[in-house]
C-alpha positions as CSV (number, residue, x, y, z in Angstrom):
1,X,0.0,0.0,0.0
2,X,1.4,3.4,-0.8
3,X,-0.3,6.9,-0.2
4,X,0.5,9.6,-2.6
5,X,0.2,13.2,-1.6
6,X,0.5,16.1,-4.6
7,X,1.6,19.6,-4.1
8,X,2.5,22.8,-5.9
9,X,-0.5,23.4,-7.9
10,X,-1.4,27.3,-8.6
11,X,-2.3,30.3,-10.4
12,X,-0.3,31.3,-12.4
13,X,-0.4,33.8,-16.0
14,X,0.4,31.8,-19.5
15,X,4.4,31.5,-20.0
16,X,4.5,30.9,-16.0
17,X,6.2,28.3,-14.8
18,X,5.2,25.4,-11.5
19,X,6.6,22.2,-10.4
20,X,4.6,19.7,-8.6
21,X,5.8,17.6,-6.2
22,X,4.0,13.8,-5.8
23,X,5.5,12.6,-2.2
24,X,4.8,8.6,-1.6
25,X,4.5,6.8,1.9
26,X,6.3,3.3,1.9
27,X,9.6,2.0,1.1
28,X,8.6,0.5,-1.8
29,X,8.3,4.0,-4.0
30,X,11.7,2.4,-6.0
31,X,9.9,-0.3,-7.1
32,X,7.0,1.7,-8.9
33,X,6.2,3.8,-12.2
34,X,5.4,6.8,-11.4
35,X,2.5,9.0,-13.6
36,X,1.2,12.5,-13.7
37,X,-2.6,12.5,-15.2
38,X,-5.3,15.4,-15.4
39,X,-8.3,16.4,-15.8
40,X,-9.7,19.6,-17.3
41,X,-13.4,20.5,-16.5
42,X,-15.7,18.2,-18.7
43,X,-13.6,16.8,-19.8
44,X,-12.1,12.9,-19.4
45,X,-8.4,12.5,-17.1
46,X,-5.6,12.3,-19.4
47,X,-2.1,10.8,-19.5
48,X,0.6,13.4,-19.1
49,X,3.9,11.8,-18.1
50,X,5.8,8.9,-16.8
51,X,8.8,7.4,-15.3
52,X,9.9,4.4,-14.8
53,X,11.0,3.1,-11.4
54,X,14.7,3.7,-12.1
55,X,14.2,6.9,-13.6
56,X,15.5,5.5,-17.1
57,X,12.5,5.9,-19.0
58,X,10.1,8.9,-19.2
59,X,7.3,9.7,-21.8
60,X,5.0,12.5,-22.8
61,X,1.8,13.1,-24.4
62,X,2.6,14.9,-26.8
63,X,0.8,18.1,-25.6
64,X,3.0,18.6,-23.4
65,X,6.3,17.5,-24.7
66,X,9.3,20.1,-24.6
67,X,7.5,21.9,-22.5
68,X,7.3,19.3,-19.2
69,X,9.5,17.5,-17.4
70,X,9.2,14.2,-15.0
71,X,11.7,13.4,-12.5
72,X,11.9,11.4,-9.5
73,X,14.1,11.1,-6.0
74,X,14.3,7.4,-5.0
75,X,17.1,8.2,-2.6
76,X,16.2,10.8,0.1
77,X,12.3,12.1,-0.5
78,X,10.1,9.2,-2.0
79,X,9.1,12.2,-4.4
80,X,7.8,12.6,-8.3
81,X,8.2,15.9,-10.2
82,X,6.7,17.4,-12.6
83,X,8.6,20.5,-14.0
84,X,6.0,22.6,-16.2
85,X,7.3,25.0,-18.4
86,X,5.8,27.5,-20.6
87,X,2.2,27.1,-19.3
88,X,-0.8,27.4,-21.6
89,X,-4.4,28.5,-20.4
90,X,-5.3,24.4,-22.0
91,X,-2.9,23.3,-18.9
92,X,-5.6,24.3,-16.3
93,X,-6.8,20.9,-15.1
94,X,-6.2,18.9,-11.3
95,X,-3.1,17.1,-12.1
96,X,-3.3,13.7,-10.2
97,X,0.2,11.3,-9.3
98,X,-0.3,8.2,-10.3
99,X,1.8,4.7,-9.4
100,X,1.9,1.2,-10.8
101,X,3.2,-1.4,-8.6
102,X,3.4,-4.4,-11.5
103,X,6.8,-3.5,-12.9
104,X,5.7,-4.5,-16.2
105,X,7.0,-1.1,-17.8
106,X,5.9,2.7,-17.7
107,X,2.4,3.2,-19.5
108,X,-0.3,5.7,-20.8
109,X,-2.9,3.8,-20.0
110,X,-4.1,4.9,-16.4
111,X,-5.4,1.4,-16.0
112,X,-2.6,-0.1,-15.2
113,X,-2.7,2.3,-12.0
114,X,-3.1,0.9,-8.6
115,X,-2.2,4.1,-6.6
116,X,-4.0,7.4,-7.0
117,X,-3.1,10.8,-5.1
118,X,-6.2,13.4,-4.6
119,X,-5.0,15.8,-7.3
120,X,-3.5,19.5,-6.9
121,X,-5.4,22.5,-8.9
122,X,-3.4,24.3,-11.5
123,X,-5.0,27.7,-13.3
124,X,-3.5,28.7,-16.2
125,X,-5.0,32.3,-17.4
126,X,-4.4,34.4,-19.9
């Protein structure tokens, strides 16, 4: 079991730049891929980034690609990152951590996550 706590969401003007923070409970956070979802208002969460558990292996959707960045500390803070760049008023959305226990690979699908944080609010305006 793992519990998965999101911070850093804000306000911020177009161009701005935040970093969320994903910290996870356990000792087993090495073992997991990490993802960053969201969801926009009406509309369906979507797939924004992941890592795998040895940070090796990251992808994007490609909405965001260039312009975000995943990271992860497995040695001292059981923490995911996501660097955003260059925010766009179509990155407002709660942006949820996500992890996946199976060690099968990183993936889009959200699926193939067990663990789910409770999302942090970011407002991108124009």
């Amino acid at each position: 079991q793992v519990q998965l706590v999101e911070s850093g969401g804000g306000l911020v003007q177009a161009g701005d730049s935040l970093r969320l923070s994903c910290a996870a409970s356990g000792r087993t956070f090495s073992t997991y891929t990490m993802g960053w979802f969201r969801q926009a208002p009406g509309k369906e969460r979507e797939f924004v980034a992941t890592i795998k558990w040895s940070g090796g292996s990251t992808y994007y959707a490609d909405s965001v690609k260039g312009r975000f960045t995943i990271s992860r500390d497995n040695a001292k803070k059981n923490t995911v990152y996501l660097q955003m760049n260059s925010l766009k008023p179509e990155d407002t959305a709660v942006y949820y951590c996500a992890a996946d226990s199976s060690r099968m690979g990183a993936f889009i699908d959200q699926r193939r996550y067990d663990y789910w944080g409770q999302g942090t609010q970011v407002t991108v305006s124009s």
